[in-house]
C-alpha positions as CSV (number, residue, x, y, z in Angstrom):
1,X,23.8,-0.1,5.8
2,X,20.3,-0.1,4.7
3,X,18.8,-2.6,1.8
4,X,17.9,-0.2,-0.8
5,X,14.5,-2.1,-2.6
6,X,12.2,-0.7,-4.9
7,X,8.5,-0.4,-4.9
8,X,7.9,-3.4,-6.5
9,X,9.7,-5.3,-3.9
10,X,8.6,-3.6,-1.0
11,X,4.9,-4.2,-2.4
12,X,5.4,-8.4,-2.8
13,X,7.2,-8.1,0.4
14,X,3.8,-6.8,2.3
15,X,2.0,-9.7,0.3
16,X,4.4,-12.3,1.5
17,X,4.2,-11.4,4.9
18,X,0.7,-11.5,5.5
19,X,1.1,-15.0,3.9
20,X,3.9,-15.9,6.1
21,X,1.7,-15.2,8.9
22,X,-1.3,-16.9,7.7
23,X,1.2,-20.5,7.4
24,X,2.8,-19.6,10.6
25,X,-0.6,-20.0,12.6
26,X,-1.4,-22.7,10.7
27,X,2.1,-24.4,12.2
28,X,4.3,-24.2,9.0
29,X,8.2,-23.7,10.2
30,X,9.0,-24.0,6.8
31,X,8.2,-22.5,3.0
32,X,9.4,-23.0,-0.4
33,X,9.9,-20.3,-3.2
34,X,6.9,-22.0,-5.1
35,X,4.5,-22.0,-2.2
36,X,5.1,-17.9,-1.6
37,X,5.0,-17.2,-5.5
38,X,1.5,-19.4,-6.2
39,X,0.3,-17.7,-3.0
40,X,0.9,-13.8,-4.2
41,X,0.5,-14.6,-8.2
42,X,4.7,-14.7,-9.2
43,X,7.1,-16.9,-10.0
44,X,9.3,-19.1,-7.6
45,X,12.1,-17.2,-9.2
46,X,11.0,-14.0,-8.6
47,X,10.4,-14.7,-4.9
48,X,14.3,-16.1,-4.8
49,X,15.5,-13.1,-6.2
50,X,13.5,-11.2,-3.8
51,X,14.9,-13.0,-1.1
52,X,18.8,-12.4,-2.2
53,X,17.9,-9.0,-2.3
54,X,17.5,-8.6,0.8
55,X,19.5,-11.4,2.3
56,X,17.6,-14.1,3.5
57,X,19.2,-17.5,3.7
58,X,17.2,-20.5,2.2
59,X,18.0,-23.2,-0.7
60,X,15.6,-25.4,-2.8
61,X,15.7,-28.5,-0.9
62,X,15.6,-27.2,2.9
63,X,13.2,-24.1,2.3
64,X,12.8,-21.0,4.2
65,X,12.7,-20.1,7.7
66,X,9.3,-18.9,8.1
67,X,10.9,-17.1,11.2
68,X,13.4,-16.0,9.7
69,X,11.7,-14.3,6.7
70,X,9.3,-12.8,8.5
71,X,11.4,-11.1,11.7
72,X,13.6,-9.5,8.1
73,X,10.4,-8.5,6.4
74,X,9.3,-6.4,9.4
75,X,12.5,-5.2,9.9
76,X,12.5,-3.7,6.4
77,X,9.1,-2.6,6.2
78,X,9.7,-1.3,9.7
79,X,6.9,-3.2,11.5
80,X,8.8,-3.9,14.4
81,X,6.0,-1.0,16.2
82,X,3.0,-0.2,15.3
83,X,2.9,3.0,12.7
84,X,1.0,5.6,13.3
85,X,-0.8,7.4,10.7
86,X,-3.5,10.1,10.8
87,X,-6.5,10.6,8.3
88,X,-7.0,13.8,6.6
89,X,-10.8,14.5,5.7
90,X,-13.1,12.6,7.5
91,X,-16.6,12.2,5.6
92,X,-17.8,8.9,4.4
93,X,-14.0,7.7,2.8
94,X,-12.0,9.0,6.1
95,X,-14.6,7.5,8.3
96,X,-14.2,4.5,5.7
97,X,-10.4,4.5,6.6
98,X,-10.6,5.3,10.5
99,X,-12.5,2.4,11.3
100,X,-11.2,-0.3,8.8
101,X,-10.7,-3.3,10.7
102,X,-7.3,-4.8,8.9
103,X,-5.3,-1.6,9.7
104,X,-5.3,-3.4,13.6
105,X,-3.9,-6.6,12.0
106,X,-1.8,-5.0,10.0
107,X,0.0,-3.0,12.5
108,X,-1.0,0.4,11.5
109,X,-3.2,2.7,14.3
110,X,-4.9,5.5,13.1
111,X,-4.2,7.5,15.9
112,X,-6.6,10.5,14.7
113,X,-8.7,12.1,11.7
114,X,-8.6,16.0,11.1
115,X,-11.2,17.9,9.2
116,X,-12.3,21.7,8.8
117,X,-16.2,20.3,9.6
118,X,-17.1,21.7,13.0
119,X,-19.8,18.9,12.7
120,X,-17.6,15.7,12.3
121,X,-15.0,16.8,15.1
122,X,-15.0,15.3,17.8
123,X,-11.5,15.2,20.1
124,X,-13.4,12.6,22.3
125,X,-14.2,9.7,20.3
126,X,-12.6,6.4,19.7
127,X,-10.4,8.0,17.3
128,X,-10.3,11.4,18.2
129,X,-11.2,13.7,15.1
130,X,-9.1,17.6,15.2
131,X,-9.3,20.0,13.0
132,X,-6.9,21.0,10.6
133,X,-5.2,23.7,12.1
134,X,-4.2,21.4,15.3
135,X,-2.0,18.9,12.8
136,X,0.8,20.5,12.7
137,X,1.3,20.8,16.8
138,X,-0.1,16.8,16.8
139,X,2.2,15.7,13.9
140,X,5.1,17.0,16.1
141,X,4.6,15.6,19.2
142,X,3.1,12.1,18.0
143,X,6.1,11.9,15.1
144,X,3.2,11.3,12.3
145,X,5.3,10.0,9.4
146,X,1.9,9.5,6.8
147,X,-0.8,11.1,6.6
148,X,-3.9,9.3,4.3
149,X,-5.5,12.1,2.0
150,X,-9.3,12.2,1.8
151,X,-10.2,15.7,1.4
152,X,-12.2,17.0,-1.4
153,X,-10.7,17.4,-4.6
154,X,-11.0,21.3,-4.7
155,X,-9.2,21.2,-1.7
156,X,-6.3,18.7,-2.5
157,X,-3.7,21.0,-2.5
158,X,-3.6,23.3,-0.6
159,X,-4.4,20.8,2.5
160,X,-1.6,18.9,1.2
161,X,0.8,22.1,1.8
162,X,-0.3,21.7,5.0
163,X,0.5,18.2,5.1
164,X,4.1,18.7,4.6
165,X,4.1,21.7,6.6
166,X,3.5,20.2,9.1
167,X,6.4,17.8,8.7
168,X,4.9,15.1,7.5
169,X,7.0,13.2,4.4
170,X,4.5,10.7,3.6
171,X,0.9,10.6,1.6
172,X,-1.8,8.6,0.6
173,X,-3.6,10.6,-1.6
174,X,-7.4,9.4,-2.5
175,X,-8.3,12.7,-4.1
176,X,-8.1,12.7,-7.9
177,X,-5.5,15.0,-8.1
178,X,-1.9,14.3,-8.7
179,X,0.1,15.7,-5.6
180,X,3.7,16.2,-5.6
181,X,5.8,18.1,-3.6
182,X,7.2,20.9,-6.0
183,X,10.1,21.5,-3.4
184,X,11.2,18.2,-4.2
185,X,11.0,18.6,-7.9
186,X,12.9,22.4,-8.1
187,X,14.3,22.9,-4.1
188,X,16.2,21.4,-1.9
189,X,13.0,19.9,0.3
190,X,13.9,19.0,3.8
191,X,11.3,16.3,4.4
192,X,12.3,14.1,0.7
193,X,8.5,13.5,0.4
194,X,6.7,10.5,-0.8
195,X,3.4,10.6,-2.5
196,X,1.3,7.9,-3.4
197,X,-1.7,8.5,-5.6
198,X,-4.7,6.5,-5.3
199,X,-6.8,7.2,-8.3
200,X,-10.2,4.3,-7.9
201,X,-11.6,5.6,-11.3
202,X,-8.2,5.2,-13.0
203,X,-7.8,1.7,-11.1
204,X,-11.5,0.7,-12.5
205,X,-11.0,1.7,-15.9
206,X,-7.6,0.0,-16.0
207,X,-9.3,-3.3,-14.8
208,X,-11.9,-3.0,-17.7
209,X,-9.6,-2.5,-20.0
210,X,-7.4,-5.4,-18.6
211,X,-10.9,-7.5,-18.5
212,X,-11.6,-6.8,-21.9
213,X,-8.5,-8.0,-23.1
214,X,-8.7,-11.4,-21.3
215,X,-11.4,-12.3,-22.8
216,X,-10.3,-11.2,-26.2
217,X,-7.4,-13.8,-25.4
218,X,-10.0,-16.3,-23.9
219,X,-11.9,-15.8,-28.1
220,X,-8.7,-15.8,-29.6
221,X,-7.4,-19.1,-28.3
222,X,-11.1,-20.7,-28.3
223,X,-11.2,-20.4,-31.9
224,X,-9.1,-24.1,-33.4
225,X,-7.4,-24.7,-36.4
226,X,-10.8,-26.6,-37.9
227,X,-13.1,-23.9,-37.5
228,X,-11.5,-21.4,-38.9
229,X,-11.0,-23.6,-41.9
230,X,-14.6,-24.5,-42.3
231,X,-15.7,-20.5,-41.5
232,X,-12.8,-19.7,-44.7
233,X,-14.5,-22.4,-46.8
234,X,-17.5,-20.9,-46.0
């Protein structure tokens, strides 16, 4: 039966494996709960629990089989072959996305971009670029499983009906808008999709926010016992 994890997990799990790989080519055989939770910013115990979760053997003294975890990890995360996605929208974020170098190290092959822009498609290049109407007959005979959404926000939506028309359950949404399959929420949809919005202004403002509060912390705790007496005497 499969290990049912949430995103949380299956987001730390991605994190340890890349640092998995980066100690195995370094000639680690071995890692501790400690070494993993330092590496990805959590707690020893956190990474143990992780681990029971989804069954991996280790204990404190011995460690973990570096192996071991990472042959499980890729089994769960379904990295055993390469996964195939296709970009939606190809101007300067698609183009961004088709050619980012990590996606090879990761595993994951953009195997083409589609776009409405009889300028930017091109069915010969390194990554051949389709348009749009072609997705649904390519989706089908590549089994595309996500698609990675770059299209203008006035079009979001109605390019992401296509999306899931044309079979595809998964998406990576960089547009502003909030996507999500209203089949899923009021019919019985077919495909169970999975949409993951990827808002960067919402991220930035977040991290200000978050920023801001650090260093309210940092002037907070800065401020001793003695100075404060000295500023009330004052």
């Amino acid at each position: 039966m499969e290990t049912k994890i949430n995103r949380g997990i299956v987001l730390r799990l991605a994190k340890y494996l890349r640092v998995l790989h980066k100690l195995k080519s370094l000639g680690f055989v071995k890692v501790f709960s400690n070494n993993l939770g330092d590496a990805i910013g959590v707690t020893p115990a956190v990474v143990r629990k992780d681990f029971s979760i989804i069954s991996i053997p280790g204990n404190k003294r011995g460690g973990y089989n570096i192996d071991v975890i990472i042959e499980e990890i890729e089994r769960i995360l379904g990295k055993e072959e390469r996964q195939r996605i296709v970009v939606i929208g190809c101007g300067k974020i698609g183009q961004a996305l088709i050619t980012h170098a990590d996606f090879e190290r990761e595993g994951i092959e953009v195997v083409a971009g589609f776009d409405t822009d009889a300028e930017i498609i091109n069915p010969n290049g390194p990554v051949p670029i389709f348009h749009l109407n072609e997705l649904h007959q390519f989706a089908s005979k590549r089994d595309i499983r996500v698609a990675v959404l770059a299209v203008p926000d006035h079009a979001a939506t109605e390019v992401f009906e296509t999306i899931t028309a044309a079979g595809i359950p998964g998406v990576l949404n960089f547009t502003t808008v909030d996507l999500k399959c209203t089949r899923c929420e009021y019919e019985d949809c077919s495909l169970r999709c999975v949409v993951q919005n990827v808002n960067i202004g919402l991220e930035i403002e977040n991290l200000f926010y978050l920023v801001r509060m650090k260093e309210a912390d940092m002037l907070e705790q800065s401020r001793s016992p003695s100075a404060e007496l000295a500023e009330n005497l004052g």
